[in-house]
C-alpha positions in Angstrom: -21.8 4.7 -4.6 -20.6 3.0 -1.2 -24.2 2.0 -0.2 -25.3 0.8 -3.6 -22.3 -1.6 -3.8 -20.6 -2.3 -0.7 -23.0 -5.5 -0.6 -22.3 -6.0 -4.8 -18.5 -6.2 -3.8 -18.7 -8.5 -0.8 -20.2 -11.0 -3.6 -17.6 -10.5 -5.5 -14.3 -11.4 -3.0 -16.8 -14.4 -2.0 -17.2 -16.0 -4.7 -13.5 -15.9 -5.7 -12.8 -17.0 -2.0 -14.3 -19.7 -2.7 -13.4 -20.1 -6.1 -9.8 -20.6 -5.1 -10.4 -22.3 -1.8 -11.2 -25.3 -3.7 -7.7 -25.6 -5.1 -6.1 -25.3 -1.7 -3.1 -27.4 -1.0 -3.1 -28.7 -4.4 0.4 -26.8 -4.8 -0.8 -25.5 -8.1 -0.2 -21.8 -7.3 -1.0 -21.1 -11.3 -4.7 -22.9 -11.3 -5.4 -21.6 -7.6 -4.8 -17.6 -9.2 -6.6 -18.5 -12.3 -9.7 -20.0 -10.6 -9.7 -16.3 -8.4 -9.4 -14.4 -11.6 -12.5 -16.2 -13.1 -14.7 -16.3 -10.7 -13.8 -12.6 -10.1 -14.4 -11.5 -13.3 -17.7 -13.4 -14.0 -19.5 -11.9 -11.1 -17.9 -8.4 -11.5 -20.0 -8.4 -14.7 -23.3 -8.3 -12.9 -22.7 -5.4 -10.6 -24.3 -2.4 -11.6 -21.2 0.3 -12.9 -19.0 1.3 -15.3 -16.1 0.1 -13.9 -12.4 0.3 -15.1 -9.4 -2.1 -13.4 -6.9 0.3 -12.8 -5.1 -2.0 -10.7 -5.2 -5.7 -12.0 -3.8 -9.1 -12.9 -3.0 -8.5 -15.9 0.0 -5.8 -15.3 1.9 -8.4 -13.7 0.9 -11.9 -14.3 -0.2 -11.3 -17.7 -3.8 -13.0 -17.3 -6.3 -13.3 -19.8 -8.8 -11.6 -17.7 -8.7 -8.5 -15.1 -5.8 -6.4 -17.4 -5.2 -2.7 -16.5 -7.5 -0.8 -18.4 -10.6 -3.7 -18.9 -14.3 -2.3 -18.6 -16.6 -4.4 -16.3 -19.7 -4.3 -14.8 -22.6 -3.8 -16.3 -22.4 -0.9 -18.2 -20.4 -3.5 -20.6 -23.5 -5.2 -21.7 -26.0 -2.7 -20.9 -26.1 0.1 -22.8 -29.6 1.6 -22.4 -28.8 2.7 -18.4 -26.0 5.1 -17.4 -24.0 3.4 -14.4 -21.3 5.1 -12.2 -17.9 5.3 -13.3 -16.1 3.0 -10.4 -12.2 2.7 -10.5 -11.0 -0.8 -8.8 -7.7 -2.3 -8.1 -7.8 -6.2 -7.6 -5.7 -8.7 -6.4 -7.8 -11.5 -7.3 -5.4 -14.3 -4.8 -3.1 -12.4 -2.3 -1.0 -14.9 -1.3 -1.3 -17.3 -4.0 1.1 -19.8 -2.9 -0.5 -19.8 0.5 -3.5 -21.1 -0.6 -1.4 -23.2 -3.3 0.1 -24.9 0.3 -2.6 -24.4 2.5 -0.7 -22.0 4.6 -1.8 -19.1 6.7 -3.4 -15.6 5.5 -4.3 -16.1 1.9 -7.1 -13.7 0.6 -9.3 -12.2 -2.3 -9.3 -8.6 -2.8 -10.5 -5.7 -4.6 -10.7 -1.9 -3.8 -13.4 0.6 -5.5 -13.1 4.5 -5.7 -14.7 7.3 -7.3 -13.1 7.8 -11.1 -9.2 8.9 -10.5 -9.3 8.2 -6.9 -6.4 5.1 -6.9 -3.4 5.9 -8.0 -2.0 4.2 -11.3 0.7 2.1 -9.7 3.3 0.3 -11.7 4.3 -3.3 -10.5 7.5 -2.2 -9.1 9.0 -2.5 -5.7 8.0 0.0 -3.2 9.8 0.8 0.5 6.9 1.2 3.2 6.1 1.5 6.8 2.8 0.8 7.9 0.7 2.1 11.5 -2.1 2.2 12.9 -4.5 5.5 13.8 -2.5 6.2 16.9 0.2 6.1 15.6 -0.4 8.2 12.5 1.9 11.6 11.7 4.6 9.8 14.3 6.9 8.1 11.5 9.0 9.2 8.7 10.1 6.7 5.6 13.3 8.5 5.4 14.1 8.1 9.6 16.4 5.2 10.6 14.5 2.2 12.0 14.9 3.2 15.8 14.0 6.8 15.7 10.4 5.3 13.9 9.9 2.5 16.6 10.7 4.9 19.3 7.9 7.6 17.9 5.3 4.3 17.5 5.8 3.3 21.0 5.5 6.8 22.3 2.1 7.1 20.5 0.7 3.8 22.1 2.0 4.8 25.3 4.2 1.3 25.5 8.1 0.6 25.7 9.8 -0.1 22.1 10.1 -3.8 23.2 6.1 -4.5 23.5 6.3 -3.4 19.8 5.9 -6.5 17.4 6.6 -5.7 13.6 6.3 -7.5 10.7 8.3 -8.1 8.1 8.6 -9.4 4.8 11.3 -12.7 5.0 13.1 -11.8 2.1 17.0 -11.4 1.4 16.8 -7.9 1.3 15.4 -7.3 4.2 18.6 -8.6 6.7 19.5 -5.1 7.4 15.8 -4.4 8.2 15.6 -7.0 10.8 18.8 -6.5 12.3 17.8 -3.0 12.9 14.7 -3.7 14.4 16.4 -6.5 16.9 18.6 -3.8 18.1 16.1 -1.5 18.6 14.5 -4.3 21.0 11.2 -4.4 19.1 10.0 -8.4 18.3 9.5 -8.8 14.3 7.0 -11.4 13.2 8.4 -12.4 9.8 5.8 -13.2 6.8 6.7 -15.8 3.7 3.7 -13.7 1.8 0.9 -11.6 2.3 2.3 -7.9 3.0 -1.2 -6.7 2.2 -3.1 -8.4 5.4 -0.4 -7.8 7.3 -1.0 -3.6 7.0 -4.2 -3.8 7.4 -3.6 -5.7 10.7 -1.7 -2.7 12.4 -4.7 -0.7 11.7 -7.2 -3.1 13.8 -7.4 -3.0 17.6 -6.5 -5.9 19.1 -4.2 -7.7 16.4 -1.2 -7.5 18.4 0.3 -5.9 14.9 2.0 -2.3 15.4 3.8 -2.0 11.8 4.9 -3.6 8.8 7.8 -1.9 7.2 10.4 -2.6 4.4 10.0 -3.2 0.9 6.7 -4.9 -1.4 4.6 -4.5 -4.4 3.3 -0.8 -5.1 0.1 -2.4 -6.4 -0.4 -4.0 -2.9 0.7 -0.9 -1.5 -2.1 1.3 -3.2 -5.0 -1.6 -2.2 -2.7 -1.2 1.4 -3.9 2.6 1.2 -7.7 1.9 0.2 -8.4 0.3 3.5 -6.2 2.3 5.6 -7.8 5.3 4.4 -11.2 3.8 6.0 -9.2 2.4 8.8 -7.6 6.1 9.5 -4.4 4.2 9.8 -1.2 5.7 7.5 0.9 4.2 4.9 4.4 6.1 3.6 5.9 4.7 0.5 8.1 5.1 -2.1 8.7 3.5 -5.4 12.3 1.8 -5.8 13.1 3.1 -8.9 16.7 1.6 -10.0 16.9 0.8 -13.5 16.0 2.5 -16.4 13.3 0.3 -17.5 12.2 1.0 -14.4 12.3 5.0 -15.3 10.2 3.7 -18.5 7.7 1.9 -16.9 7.0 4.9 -14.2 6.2 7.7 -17.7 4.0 5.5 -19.1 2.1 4.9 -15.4 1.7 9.1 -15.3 4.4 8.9 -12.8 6.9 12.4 -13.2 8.9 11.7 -10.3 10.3 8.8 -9.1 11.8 9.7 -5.9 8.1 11.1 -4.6 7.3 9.9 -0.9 3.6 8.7 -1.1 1.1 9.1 2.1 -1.8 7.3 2.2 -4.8 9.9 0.6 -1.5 9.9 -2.5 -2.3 6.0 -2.8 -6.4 6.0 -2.7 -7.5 9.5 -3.0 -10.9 9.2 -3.5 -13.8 11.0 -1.9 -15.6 7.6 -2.1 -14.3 4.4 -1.3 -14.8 0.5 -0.6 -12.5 -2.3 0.4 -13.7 -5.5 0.9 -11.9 -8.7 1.2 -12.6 -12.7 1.9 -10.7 -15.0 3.9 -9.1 -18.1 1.9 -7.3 -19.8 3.6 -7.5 -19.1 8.0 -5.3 -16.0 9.2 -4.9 -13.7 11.5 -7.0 -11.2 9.9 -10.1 -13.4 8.8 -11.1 -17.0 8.7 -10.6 -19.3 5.7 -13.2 -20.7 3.3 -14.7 -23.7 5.1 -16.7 -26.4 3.4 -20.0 -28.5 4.7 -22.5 -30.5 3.9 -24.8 -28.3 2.1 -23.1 -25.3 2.3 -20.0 -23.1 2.5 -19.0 -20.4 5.0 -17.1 -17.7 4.5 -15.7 -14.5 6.4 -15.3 -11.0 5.1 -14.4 -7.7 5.7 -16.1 -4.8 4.0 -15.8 -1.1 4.8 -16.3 2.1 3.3 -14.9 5.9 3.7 -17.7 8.4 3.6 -20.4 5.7 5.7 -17.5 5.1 8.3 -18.4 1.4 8.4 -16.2 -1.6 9.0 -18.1 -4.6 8.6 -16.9 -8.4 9.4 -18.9 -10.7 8.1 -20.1 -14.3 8.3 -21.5 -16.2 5.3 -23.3 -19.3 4.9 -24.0 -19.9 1.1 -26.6 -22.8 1.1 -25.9 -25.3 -1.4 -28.0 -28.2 -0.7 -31.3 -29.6 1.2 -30.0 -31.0 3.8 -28.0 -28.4 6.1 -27.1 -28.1 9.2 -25.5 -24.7 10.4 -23.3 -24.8 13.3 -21.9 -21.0 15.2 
């Protein structure tokens, strides 16, 4: 499965890169989504599989297109062939008003794994702490915020005040970052974007050690699916506070709410692919850039049983006249 599509998949977060790139800074967060979700969709529909969104817009947004449970690829129109059964979780625009204000780390994504192999996640918050390989096995959700940042540094060999940690700038996360200030660690606070920001820690050379505190489970399961190709670790756990909440967990397959989640709980598949395009420039890839006769793009694919991690530089060729520039 990885080899046959890895390629199939980049085409896919491309084009919806690009798709939405085109409405960047138009501060239409709505139309900058919608024009990800379409362009998504359409070229999902040419890969060969029988794919299922597991994970999709529709759970949250309510879009017309990408719902949990919608068959695409191929295997939609084509009856006559027998595809493989793919499971994908999207997020079509992560960080849609990023790209809606031209801001910082705004991406396409989608994950792939081998039927059952992502877990059904409702859209409810979830608490998480995010590290990288070395750091994997040292932290414990349930630990106070200095007894984690002490085991990170110890695993990378550094004091706690080299650490920089990122966090989401939300209201409920002033106890968070007051914890981490007295531990002596430097936070890097986000407006969006949680999703980069995990996979950073898991990247050599990002200057990223963890993300922790409280986000989307959706984005914490498409967290998981790279991490699990990254060998980096992911420990969540669904806020469950209301009984809608309790609900909404039963009809997801969830039996218990208070469950702590590692990573290989999130994306369990044998098989698995990540891939994501820049949108907008970030610390994790470049943004979409237009030219005269073309469009360039950066990704990042990788895949679990190949071991690959792939960045990758686009030029799509639109016209006659081009002139490419590295």
């Amino acid at each position: 499965m990885e080899r046959a599509l890895s390629l199939e998949f980049l085409r896919v977060v491309e084009r919806a890169a690009i798709s939405s790139a085109r409405t960047m800074g138009l501060g239409d967060g709505h139309r900058a989504d919608q024009a990800a979700v379409e362009a998504m969709r359409a070229e999902m529909d040419s890969v060969g599989m029988d794919g299922t969104i597991v994970i999709g817009e529709g759970e949250r947004d309510e879009a017309p297109m990408l719902f949990i449970g919608e068959k695409v690829g191929a295997a939609v129109r084509d009856k006559s062939h027998t595809y493989p059964a793919v499971d994908i979780a999207v997020d079509p625009l992560e960080g849609t008003n990023l790209c809606a204000t031209g801001s910082p780390n705004s991406i396409t994504v989608l994950a792939a794994s081998d039927h059952g192999g992502l877990l059904h996640a409702p859209d409810l918050y979830m608490q998480k702490i995010i590290v990288g390989p070395s750091s994997r096995g040292f932290v414990d959700l349930d630990a106070p915020v200095h007894v984690n940042l002490r085991a990170i540094a110890r695993s990378l060999d550094r004091k706690v005040e080299d650490l920089v940690v990122i966090v989401l700038d939300r209201p409920r996360h002033e106890d968070l970052v007051r914890d981490i200030r007295k531990a002596g660690a430097r936070i890097r606070l986000i407006s969006d974007g949680d999703l980069s920001a995990g996979i950073s820690t898991a990247l050599l050379g990002s200057g990223v050690h963890a993300v922790m505190g409280t986000g989307g489970a959706p984005e914490g399961v498409l967290t998981a699916a790279a991490l699990r190709c990254l060998n980096g670790q992911i420990l969540a756990r669904l806020i469950v506070s209301k009984p809608e909440h309790e609900e909404r967990i039963a009809q997801m397959g969830i039996k218990d709410g208070k469950k702590i989640y590692d990573t290989a709980d999130l994306a369990s598949g044998k098989r698995m692919i990540f891939a994501c395009t820049g949108v907008t420039d970030g610390g994790l890839l470049h943004g979409v850039r237009f030219f005269g006769g073309g469009i360039r793009t950066q990704s990042l694919v990788m895949s679990l049983q190949e071991h690959h991690v792939r960045f990758i530089d686009s030029v799509h060729i639109t016209g006659d006249d081009v002139k490419i520039r590295f």
